[in-house]
BAKE-220661 format. One record per residue (C-alpha): chain; residue in three letters; x, z, y. Coordinates in pm, 1 decimal. Example, Ala and Ser with C-alpha at 12.3 -4.5 7.8 and 13.67 -1.06 7.14 Angstrom:
residues 2
   kette   rest          X          Z          Y
       A    ALA     1230.0      780.0     -450.0
       A    SER     1367.0      714.0     -106.0
This chain:
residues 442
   kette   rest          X          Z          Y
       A    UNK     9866.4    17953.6    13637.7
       A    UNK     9696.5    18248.9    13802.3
       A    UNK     9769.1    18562.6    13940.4
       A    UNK     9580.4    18860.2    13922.6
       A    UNK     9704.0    19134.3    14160.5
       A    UNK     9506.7    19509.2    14275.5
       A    UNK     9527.3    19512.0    14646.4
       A    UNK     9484.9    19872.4    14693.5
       A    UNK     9702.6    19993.5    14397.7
       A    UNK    10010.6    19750.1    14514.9
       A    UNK     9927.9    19844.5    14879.3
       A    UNK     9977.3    20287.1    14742.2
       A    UNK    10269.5    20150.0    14598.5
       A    UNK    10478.0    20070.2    14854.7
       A    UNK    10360.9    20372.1    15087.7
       A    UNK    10094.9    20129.7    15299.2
       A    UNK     9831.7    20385.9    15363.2
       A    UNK     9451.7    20318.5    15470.9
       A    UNK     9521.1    20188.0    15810.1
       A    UNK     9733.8    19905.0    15613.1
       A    UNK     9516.1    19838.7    15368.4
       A    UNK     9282.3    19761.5    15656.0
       A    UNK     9510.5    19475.6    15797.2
       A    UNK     9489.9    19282.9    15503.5
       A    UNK     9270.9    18994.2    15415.0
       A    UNK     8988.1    19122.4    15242.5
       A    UNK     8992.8    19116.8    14838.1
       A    UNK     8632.6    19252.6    14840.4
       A    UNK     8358.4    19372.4    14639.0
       A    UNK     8058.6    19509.8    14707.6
       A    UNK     7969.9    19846.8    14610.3
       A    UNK     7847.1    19915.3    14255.6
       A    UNK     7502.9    19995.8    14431.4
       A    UNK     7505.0    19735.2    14659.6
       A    UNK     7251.4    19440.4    14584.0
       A    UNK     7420.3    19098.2    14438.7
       A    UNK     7468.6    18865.5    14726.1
       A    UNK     7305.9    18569.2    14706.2
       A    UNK     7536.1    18244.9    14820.0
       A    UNK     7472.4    17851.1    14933.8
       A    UNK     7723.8    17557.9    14885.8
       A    UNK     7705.9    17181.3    15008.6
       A    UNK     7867.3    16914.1    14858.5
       A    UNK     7847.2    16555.8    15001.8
       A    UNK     7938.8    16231.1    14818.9
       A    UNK     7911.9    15907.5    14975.2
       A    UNK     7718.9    15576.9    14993.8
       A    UNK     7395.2    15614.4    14752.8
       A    UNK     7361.6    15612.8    14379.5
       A    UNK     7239.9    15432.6    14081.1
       A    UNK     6808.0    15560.8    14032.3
       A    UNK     6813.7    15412.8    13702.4
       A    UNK     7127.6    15549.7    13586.8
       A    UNK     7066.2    15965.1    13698.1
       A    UNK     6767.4    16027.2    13511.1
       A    UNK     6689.6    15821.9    13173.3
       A    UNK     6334.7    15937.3    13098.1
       A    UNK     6133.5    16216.6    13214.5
       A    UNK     5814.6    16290.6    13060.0
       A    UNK     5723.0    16641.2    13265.2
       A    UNK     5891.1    16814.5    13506.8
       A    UNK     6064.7    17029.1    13215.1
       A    UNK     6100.9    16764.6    12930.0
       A    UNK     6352.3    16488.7    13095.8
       A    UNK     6682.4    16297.4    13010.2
       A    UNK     7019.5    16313.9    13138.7
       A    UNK     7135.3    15954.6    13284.2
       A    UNK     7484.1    15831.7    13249.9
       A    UNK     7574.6    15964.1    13623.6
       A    UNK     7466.9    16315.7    13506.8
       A    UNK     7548.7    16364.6    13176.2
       A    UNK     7864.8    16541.0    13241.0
       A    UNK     7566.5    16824.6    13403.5
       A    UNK     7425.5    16819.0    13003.3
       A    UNK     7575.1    17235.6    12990.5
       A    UNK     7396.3    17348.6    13284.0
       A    UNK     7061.2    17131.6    13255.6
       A    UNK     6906.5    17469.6    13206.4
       A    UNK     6986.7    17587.9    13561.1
       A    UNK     6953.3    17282.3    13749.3
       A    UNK     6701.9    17176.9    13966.5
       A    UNK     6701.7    16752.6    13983.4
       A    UNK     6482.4    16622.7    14316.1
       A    UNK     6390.2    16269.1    14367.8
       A    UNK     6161.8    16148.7    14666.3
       A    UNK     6295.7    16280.8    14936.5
       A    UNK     6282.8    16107.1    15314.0
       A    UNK     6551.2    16189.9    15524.6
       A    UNK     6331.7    16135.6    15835.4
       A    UNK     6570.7    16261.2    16135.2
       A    UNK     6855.9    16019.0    16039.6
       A    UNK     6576.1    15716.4    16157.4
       A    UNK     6599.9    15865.4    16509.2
       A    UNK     6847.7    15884.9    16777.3
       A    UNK     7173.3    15645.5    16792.1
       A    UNK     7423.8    15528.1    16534.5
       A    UNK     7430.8    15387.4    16216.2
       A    UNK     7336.8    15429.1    15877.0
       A    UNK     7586.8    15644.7    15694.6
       A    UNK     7663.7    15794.3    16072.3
       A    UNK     7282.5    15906.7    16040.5
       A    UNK     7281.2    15995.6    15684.8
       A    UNK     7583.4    16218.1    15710.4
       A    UNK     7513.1    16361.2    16043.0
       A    UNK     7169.2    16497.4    15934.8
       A    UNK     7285.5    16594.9    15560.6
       A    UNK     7243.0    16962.8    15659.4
       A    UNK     7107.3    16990.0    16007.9
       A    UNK     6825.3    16784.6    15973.7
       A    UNK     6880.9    16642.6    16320.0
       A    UNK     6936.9    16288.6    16490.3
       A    UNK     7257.4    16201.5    16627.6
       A    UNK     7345.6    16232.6    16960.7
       A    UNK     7492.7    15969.1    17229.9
       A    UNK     7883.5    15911.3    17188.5
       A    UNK     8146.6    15670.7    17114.1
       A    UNK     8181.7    15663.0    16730.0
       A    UNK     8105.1    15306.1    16611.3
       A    UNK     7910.9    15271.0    16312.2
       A    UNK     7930.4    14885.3    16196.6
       A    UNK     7814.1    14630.5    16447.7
       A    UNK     7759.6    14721.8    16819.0
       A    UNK     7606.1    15123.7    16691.4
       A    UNK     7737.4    15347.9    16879.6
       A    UNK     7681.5    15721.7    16809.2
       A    UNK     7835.7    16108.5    16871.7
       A    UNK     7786.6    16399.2    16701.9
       A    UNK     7493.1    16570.1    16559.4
       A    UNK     7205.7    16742.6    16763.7
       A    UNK     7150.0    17052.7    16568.4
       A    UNK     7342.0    17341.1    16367.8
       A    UNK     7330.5    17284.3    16024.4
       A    UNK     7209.7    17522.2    15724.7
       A    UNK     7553.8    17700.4    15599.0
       A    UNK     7620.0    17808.3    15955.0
       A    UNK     7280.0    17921.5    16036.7
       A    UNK     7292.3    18113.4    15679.2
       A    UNK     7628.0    18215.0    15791.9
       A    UNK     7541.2    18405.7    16124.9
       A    UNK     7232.7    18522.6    15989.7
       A    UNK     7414.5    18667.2    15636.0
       A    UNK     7746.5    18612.7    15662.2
       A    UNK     7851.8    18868.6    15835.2
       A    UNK     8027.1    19151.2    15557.7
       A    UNK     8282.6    18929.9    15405.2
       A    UNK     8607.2    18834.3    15569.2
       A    UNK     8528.0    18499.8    15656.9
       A    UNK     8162.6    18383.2    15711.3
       A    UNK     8189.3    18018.5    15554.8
       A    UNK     8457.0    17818.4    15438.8
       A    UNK     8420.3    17440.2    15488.9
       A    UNK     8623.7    17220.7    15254.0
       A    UNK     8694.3    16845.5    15179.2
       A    UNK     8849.1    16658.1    14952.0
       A    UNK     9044.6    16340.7    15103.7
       A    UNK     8836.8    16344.0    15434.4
       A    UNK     8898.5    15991.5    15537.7
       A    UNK     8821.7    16038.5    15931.0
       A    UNK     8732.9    16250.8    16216.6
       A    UNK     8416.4    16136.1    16332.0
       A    UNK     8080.9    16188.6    16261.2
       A    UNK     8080.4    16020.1    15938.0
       A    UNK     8355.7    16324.7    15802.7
       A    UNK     8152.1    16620.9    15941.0
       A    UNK     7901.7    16819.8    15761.6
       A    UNK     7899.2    17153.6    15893.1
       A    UNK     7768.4    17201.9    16276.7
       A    UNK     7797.6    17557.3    16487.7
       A    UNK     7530.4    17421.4    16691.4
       A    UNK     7414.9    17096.0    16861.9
       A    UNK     7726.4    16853.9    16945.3
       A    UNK     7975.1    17110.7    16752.2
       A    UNK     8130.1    17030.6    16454.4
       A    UNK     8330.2    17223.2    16241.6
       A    UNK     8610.8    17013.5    16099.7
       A    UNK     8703.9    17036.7    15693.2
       A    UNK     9043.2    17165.5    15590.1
       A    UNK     9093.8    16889.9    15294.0
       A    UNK     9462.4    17069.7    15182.2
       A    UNK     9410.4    17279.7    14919.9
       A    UNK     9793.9    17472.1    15046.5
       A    UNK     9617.5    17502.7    15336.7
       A    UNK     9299.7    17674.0    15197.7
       A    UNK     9503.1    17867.9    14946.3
       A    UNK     9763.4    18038.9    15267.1
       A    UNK     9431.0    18102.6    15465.5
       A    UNK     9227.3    18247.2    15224.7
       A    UNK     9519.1    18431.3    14994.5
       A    UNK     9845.7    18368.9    15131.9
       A    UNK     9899.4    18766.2    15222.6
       A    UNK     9789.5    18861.2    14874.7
       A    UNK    10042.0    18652.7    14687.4
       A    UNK    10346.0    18738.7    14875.5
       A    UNK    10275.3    19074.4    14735.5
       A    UNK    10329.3    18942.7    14387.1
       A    UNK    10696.7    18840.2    14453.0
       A    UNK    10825.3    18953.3    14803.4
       A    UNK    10697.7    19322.8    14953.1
       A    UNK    10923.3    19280.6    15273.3
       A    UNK    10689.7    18990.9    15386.3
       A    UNK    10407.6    19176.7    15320.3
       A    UNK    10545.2    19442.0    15545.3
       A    UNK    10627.6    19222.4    15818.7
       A    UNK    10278.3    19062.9    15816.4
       A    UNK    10148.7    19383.5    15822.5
       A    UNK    10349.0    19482.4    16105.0
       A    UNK    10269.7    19165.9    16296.6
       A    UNK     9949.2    19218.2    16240.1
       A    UNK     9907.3    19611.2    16363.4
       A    UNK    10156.3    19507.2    16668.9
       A    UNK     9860.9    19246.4    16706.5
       A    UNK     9584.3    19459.9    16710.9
       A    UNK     9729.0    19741.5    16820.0
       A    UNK     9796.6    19555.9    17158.2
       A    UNK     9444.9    19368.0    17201.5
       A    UNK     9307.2    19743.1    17146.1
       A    UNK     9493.0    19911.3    17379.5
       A    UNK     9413.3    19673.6    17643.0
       A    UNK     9119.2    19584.4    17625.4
       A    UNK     9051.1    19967.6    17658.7
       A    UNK     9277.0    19979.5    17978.4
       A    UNK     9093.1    19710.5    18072.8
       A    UNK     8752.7    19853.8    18062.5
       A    UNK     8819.4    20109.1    18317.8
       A    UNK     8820.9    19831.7    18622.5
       A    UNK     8544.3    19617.9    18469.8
       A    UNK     8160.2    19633.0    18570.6
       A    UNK     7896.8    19720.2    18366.3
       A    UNK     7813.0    19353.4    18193.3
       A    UNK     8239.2    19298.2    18134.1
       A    UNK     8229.2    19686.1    17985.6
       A    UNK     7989.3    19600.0    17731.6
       A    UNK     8096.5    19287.2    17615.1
       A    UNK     8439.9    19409.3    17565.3
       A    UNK     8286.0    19750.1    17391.6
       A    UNK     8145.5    19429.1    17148.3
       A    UNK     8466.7    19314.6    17094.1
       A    UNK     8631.4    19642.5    16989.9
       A    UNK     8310.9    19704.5    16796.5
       A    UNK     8397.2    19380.9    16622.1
       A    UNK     8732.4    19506.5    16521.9
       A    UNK     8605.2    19815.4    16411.3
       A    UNK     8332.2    19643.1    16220.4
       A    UNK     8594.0    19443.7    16050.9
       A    UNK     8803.3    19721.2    15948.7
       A    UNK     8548.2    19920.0    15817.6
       A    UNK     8439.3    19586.4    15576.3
       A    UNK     8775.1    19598.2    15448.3
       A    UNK     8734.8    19928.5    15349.9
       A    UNK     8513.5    19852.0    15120.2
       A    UNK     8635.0    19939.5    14768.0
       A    UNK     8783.7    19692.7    14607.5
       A    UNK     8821.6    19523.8    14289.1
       A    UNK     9145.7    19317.2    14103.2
       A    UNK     9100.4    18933.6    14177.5
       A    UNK     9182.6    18559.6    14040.3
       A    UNK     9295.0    18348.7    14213.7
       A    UNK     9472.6    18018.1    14151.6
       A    UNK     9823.4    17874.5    14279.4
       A    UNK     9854.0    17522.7    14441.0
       A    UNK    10116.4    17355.6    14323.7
       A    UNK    10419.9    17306.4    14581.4
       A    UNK    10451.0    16999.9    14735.9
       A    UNK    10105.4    16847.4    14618.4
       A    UNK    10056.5    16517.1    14807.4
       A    UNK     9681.9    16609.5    14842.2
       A    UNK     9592.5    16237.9    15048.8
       A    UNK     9748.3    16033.0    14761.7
       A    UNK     9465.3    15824.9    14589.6
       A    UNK     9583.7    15921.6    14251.1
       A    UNK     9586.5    16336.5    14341.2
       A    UNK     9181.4    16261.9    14443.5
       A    UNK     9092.7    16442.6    14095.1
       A    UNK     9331.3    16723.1    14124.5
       A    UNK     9241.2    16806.5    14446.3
       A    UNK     8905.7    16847.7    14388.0
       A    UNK     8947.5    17054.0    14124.7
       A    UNK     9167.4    17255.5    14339.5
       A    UNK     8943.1    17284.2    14651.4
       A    UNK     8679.0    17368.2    14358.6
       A    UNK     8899.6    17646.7    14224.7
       A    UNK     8984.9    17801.2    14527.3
       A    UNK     8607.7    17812.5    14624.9
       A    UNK     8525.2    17986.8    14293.6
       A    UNK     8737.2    18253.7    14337.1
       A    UNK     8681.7    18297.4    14728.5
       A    UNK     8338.5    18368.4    14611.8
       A    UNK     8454.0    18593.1    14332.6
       A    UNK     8626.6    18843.1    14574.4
       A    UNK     8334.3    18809.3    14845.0
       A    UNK     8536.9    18671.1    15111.7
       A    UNK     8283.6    18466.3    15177.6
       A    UNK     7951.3    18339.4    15086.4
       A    UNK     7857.8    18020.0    15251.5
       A    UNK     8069.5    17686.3    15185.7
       A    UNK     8024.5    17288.1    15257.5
       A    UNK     8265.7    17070.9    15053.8
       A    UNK     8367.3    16704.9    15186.8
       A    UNK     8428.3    16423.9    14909.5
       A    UNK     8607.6    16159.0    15144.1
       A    UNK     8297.6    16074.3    15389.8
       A    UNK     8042.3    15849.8    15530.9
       A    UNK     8085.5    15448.4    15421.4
       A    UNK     8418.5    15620.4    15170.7
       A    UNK     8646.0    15389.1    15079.6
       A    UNK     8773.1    15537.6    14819.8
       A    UNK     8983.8    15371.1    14516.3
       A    UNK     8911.5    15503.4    14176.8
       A    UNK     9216.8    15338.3    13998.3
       A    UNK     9218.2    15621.8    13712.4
       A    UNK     8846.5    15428.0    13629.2
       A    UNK     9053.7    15121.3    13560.7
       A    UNK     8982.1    14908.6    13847.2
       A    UNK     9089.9    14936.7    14208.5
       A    UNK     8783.6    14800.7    14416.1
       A    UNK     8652.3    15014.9    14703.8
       A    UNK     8369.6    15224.1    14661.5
       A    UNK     8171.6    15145.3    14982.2
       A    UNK     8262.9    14810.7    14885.2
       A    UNK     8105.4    14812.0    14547.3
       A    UNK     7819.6    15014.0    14718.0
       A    UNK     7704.1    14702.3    14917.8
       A    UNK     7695.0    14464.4    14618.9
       A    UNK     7340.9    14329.1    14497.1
       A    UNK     7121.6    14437.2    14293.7
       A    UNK     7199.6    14121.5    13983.7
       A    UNK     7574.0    14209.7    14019.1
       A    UNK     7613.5    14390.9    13714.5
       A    UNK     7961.5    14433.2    13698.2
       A    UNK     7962.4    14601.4    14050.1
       A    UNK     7650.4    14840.6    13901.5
       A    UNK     7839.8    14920.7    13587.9
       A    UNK     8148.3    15065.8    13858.1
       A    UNK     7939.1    15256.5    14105.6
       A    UNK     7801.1    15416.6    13779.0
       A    UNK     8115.0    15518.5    13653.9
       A    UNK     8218.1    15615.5    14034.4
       A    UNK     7907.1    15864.3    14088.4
       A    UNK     7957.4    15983.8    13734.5
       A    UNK     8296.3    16100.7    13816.6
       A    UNK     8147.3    16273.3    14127.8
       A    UNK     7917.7    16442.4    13851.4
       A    UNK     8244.3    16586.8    13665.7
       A    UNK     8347.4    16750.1    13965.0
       A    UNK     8006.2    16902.3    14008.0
       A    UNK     8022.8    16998.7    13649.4
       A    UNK     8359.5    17163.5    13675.1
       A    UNK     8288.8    17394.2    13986.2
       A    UNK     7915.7    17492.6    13823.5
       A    UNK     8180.4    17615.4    13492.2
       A    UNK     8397.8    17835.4    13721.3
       A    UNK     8071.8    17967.3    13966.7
       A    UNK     7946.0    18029.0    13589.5
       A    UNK     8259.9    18201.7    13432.5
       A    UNK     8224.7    18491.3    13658.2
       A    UNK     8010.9    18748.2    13600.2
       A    UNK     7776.0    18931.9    13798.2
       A    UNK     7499.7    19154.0    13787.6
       A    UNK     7278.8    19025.7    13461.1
       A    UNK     7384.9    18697.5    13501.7
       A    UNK     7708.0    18478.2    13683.9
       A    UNK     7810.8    18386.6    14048.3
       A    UNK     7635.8    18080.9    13984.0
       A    UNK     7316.0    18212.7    13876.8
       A    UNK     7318.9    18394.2    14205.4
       A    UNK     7427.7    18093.9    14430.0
       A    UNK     7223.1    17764.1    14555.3
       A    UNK     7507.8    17405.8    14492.1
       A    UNK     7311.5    17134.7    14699.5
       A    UNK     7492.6    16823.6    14607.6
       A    UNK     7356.8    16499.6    14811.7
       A    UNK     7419.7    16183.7    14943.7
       A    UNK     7396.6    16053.8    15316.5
       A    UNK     7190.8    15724.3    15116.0
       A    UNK     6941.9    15644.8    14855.0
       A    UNK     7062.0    15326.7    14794.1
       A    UNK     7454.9    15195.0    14882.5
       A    UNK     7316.9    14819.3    14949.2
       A    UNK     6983.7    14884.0    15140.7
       A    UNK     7134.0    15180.5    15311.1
       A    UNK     6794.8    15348.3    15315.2
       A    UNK     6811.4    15704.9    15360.3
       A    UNK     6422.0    15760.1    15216.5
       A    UNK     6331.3    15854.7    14809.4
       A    UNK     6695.1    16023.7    14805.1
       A    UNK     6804.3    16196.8    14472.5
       A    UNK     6947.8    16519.7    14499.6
       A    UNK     7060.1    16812.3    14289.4
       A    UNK     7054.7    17149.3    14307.8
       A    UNK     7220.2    17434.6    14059.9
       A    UNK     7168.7    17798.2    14027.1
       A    UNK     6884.6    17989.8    14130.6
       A    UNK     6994.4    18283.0    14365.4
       A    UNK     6900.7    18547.6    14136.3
       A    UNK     6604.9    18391.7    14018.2
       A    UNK     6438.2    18315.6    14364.3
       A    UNK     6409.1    17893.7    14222.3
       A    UNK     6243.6    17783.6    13912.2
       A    UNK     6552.3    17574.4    13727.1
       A    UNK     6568.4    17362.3    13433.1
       A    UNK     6324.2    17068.7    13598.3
       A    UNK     6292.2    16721.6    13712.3
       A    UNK     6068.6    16742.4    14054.6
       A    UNK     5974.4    16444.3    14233.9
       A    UNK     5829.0    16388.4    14572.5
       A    UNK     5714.5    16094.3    14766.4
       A    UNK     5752.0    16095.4    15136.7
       A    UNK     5828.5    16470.4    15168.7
       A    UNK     6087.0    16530.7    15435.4
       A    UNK     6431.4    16693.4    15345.2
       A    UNK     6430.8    16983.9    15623.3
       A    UNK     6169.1    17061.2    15372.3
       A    UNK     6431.8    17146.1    15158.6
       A    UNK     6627.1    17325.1    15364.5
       A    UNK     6403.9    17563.7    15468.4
       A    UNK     6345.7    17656.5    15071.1
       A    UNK     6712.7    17683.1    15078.7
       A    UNK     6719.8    17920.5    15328.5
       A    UNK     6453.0    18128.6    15202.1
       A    UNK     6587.7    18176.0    14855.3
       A    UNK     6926.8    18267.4    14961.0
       A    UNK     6758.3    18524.5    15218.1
       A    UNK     6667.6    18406.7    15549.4
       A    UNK     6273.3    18440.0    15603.2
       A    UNK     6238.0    18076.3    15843.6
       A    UNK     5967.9    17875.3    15823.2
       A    UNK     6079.8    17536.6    15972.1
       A    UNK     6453.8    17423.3    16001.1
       A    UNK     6553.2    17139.0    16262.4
       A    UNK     6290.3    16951.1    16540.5
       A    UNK     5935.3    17059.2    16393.2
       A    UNK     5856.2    16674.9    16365.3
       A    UNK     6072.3    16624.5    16075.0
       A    UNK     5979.4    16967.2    15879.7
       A    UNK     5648.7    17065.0    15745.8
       A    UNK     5739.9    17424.8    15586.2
       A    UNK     5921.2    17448.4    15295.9
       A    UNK     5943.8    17291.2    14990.7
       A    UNK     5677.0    17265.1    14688.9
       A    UNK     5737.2    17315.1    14393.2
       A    UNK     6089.4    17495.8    14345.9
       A    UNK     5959.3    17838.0    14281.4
């Protein structure tokens, strides 16, 4: 079920005038003459995949076959971008181990630092040395929607550095919220207590003006007995507020956006579907009413031990990723294992691509990056990696190909990335592992 609901026309309704309607999350659009944003996602899934089984044939770089992992993609082949060849070179430096690496370099395209996490054996590793691409997107463009990324997992298995993807900077991660509830209170919570209950509007709107009200007021005592350095970083602060106000201002136009069923057990093995379809929903329509543009999603982590028991067998999947290369029964799993990865894909390109925008759909204005911290599950190597990406931010990337690279590092990759979705870098991580951007995607 969904619920569709006009902030500003509920908000006139019950006598909330402007200052009110600034207190509220932000449904948001842009203005009709304001240019389409342009918007980056990350999705991770774990522990390498099957080369054989992702593309079948491929001929040219626009004449190539779907493999079993990817033919639930088949509807969107057209605006997909499928890269082979790629070295993850920073994830060979610094401390740790494999899928610690693999994961911790994903999007920052940095080693690991020094820490306690242990990796297998006697590796020993911390967090990751650099910010990775959604934030730096995020500070640099993120800065007119209500929140400036949302990161997202599904079943995050741990809280180390093998179940972190996003970094603020060097040795910060940013933690996933994996509860769809959760996601769904943070990001509409205010909005669809309207629908049934206008006194708890009004009290959050109260609590929320008390809030603010106080923080203002003081701060502008405040300034009075402050030198000149405190004076302007507080006059930043209240320019903050005010620059938040005035984004929710911005006109606004009726939203989707899905309910989460009460009392979903969102860490039991057989809600691992659901719940990705859920984070994947409520990401759609976050990026449907602009409250934000950047996103990472989490599917369980480094070395995940997920159980796939709706597959019809209840091995592990890093288990099954470490088999050999003659076990055929353990191939034919991971196969079916990544190709269920590939159906989640599939279903959050449908909803990016069931909203329109400008002369096309959100997703024909956003960049998906879905990866992998490996290449291969039983050789851990984190060189020739297979990667996807989907959409083309307004036409900045050439879709509908098959590119393939040999030895071309991945910060590469990001720095095309960045470029196409609007930030003008030319190297992204330690210089030694990026050579400018990326060949061949425009």
């Amino acid at each position: 079920m969904r619920r569709n609901l006009d902030r500003r026309t509920f908000l006139k309704s019950i006598g909330v005038g402007a200052a009110g309607l600034s207190l509220l999350p932000a449904v948001v659009s842009r203005a009709a003459e304001a240019p389409v944003p342009k918007r980056f996602i990350a999705l991770l899934t774990a522990n390498g995949t099957i080369g054989d089984a992702w593309v079948k044939s491929s001929t040219s770089e626009t004449d190539f076959a779907l493999g079993t992992i990817l033919e639930p993609l088949a509807p969107f082949k057209k605006k997909l971008i499928l890269l082979s060849g790629l070295d993850n070179l920073a994830s060979y430096d610094g401390p740790g181990a494999a899928h610690q690496k693999g994961v911790g370099a994903f999007l920052t395209g940095a080693p690991l630092l020094d820490g306690d996490f242990g990796g297998g054996g006697d590796a020993k590793s911390g967090w990751a040395s650099g910010i990775s691409l959604d934030q730096r997107l995020a500070n640099a463009l993120g800065k007119d929607t209500a929140f400036k990324s949302l990161e997202l997992g599904v079943q995050v298995e741990g809280s180390n550095n093998r179940h972190r993807i996003a970094y603020a900077a060097s040795n910060q991660p940013i933690a996933p919220d994996d509860s769809p509830a959760s996601v769904f209170e943070r990001l509409f919570g205010t909005i669809a207590a309207s629908a049934g209950d206008q006194e708890a509007v009004l009290r959050r709107l109260r609590r929320r003006q008390s809030v603010l009200d106080f923080a203002e007021n003081d701060l502008l005592r405040l300034k009075q007995q402050l030198g000149a350095d405190e004076h302007e970083r507080l006059e930043a602060h209240l320019e903050s507020i005010r620059d938040v106000e005035k984004r929710l201002e911005m006109p606004t136009a009726t939203c989707d956006y899905p309910t989460v069923p009460a009392g979903l057990a969102h860490k039991k093995v057989e809600n691992y579907e659901k719940v990705g379809k859920l984070q994947s929903d409520l990401l759609a329509a976050a990026f449907a009413c602009d409250l934000t543009r950047f996103a990472t999603v989490l599917y369980g982590g480094g070395t995940s031990s997920k159980r796939f028991p709706a597959l019809g067998f209840d091995d592990t999947h890093h288990t099954l990723s470490h088999a050999g290369n003659t076990d055929t029964a353990a191939k034919s799993k991971l196969i079916q294992i990544n190709r269920f990865y590939a159906q989640q894909v599939a279903y959050l390109l449908q909803k990016l691509d069931s909203i329109p925008e400008g002369n096309g759909t959100v997703l024909d204005n956003t960049v998906v990056l879905w990866g992998n911290e490996l290449s291969i599950g039983n050789t851990h190597s984190r060189k020739g990696l297979r990667w996807m990406l989907a959409g083309s931010a307004g036409g900045a990337l050439k879709t509908g190909r098959y590119v393939q690279y040999s030895g071309v590092p991945h910060n590469n990759l990001l720095v095309s990335i960045a470029r196409a979705v609007g930030l003008d870098i030319d190297t992204f991580g330690p210089s030694k592992y990026c050579t400018g951007a990326l060949g061949k995607l425009t």
